[in-house]
C-alpha positions as CSV (number, residue, x, y, z in Angstrom):
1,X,-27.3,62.6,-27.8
2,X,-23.4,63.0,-26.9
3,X,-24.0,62.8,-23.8
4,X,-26.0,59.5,-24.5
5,X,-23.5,57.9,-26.1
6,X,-20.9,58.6,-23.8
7,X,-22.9,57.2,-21.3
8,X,-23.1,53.3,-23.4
9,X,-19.3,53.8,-24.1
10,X,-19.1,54.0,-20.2
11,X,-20.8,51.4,-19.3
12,X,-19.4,49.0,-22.1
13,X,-15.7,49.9,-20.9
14,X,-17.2,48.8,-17.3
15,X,-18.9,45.6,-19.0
16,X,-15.7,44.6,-20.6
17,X,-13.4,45.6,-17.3
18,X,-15.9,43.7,-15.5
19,X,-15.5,40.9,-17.4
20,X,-11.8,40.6,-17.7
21,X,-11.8,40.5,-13.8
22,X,-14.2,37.9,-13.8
23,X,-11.9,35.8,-16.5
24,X,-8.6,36.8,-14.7
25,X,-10.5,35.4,-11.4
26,X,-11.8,31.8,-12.6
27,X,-8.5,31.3,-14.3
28,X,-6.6,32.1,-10.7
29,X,-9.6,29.8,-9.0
30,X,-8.8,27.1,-11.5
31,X,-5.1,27.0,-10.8
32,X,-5.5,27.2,-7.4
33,X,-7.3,23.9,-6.8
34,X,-5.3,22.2,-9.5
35,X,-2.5,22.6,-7.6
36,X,-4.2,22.2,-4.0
37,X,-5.3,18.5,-5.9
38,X,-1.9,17.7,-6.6
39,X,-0.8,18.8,-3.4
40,X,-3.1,16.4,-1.3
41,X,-2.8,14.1,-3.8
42,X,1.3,13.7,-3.0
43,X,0.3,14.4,1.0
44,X,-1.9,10.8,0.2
45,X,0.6,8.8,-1.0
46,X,3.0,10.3,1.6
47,X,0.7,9.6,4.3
48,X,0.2,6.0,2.9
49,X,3.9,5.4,2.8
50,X,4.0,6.4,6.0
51,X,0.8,3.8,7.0
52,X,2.8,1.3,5.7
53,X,6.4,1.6,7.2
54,X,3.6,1.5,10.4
55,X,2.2,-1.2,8.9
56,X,5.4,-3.5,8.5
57,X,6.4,-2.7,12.1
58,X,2.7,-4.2,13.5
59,X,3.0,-6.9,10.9
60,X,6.1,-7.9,12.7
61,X,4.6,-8.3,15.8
62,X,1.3,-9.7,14.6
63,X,0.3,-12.0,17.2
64,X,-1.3,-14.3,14.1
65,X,1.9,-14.4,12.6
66,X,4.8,-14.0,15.4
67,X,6.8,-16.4,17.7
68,X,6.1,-16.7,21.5
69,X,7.5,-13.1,21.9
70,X,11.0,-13.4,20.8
71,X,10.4,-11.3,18.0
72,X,10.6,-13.9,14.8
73,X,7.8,-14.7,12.5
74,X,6.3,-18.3,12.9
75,X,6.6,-19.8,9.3
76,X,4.1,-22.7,11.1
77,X,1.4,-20.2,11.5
78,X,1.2,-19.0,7.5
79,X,-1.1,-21.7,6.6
80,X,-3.5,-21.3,9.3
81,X,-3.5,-17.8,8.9
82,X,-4.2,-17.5,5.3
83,X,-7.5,-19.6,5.7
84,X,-8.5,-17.9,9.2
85,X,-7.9,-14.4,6.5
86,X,-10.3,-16.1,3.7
87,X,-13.2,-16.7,6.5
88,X,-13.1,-13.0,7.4
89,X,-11.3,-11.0,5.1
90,X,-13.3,-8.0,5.8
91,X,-11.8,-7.6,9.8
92,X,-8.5,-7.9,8.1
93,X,-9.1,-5.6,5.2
94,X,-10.0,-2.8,7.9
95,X,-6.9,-3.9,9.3
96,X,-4.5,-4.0,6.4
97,X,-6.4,-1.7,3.7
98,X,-5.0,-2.0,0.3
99,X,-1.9,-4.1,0.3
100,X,0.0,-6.9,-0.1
101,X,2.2,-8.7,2.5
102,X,4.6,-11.1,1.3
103,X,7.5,-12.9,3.4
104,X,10.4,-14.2,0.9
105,X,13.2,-16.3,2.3
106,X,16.3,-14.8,1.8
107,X,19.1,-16.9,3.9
108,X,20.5,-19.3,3.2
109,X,19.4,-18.7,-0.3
110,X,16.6,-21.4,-1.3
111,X,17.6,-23.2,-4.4
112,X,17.3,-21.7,-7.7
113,X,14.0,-23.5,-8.4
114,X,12.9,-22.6,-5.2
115,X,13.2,-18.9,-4.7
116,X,10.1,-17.4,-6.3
117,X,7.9,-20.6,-5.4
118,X,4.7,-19.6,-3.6
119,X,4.6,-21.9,-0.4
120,X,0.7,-23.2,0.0
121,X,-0.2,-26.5,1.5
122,X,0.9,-28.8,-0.7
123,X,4.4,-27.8,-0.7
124,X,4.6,-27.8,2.9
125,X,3.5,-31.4,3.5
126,X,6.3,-33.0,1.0
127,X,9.5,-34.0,2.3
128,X,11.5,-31.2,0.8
129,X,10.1,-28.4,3.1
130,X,11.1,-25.8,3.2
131,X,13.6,-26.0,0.7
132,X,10.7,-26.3,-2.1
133,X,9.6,-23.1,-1.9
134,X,10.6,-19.6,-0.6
135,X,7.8,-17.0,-0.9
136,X,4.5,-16.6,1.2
137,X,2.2,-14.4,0.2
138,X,0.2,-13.6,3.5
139,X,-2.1,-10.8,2.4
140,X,-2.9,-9.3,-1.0
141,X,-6.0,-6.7,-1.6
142,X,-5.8,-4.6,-4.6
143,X,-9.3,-4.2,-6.4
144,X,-8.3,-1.9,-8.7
145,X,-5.5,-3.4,-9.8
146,X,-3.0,-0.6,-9.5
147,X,0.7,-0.3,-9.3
148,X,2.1,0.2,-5.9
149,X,5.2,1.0,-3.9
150,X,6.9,-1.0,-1.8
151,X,8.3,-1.2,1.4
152,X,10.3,-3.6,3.0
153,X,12.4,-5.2,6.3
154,X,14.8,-7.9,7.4
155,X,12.9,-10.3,9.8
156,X,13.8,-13.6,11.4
157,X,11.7,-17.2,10.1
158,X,11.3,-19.1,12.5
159,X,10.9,-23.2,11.1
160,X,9.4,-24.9,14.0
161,X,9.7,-28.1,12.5
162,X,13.2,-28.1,12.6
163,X,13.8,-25.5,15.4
164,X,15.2,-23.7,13.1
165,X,15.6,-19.9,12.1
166,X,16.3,-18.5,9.0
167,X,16.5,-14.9,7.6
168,X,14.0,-13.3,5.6
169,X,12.4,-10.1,4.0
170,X,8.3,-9.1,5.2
171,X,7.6,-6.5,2.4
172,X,4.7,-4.4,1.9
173,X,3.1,-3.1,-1.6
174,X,0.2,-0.4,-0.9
175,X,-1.5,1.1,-3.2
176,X,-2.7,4.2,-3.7
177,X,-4.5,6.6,-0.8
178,X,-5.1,5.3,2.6
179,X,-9.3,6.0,2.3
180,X,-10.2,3.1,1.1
């Protein structure tokens, strides 16, 4: 009988030991991937940051968007490229992923009224072009609505209306990962 009962207290101590390793385990598991999340989770957003500042330099030399290579951006071919991206936005969203492009003029400094003005077709056929409006947004996809950061460069406008160049600022916004 002492022997008997020796034997259950053995076997309970091992049930418990047992079980305290199994605890001590699944709490170490459990750590471990919350932090391996977190880790890929900053290695996405770094990697996106890092598709963007790739991003801005192609956008640069966009042949949709770009002068007969002298590296400016054609302010002529906005228009025309905003409603060649509305007939097939999904070739561009591959392209581009979750983003937004805008160019803002930044010299000489557009008048007061002017400087956040979006530039769309009716501003560019009145007699006060370009100095009506300063800001083209070339690109914007961001389903989910999210907060982004933002990336930016010095570029050169080129007006060819005027034969004329001004300075300006191609920024990009992404948003999130860079899977979808």
């Amino acid at each position: 009988m002492i022997k008997n009962r020796r034997s259950q207290v053995h076997v309970s101590e091992t049930i418990l030991v047992l079980f305290v390793v199994i605890v001590i385990l699944m709490l170490g598991v459990v750590v471990y991937f919350k932090f391996s999340v977190e880790k890929n989770k900053d290695l996405a957003e770094e990697l996106s940051e890092e598709q963007a500042t790739i991003m801005l330099a192609k956008a640069v030399g966009l042949q949709e968007l770009s002068c007969d290579g002298t590296g400016c951006i054609d302010t002529a071919k906005f228009l025309p490229f905003k409603r060649v991206l509305g007939e097939d936005f999904d070739m561009y969203r591959r392209i581009f992923g979750r983003k937004k492009i805008t160019i803002t003029e930044i010299y000489p400094v557009p008048h007061d009224s002017a400087i956040d003005v979006e530039c769309d077709v009716i501003k560019y056929i009145q007699m006060e072009y370009p100095e009506n409006c300063g800001k083209w947004t070339i690109y914007d996809y961001n389903p989910e609505n999210e907060l982004g950061a933002k990336i930016s460069t010095i570029v050169s406008l080129y007006y060819p209306e005027f034969d004329e160049y001004r300075v300006g600022r191609l920024e990009i916004e992404h948003y999130g990962d860079i899977r979808r």
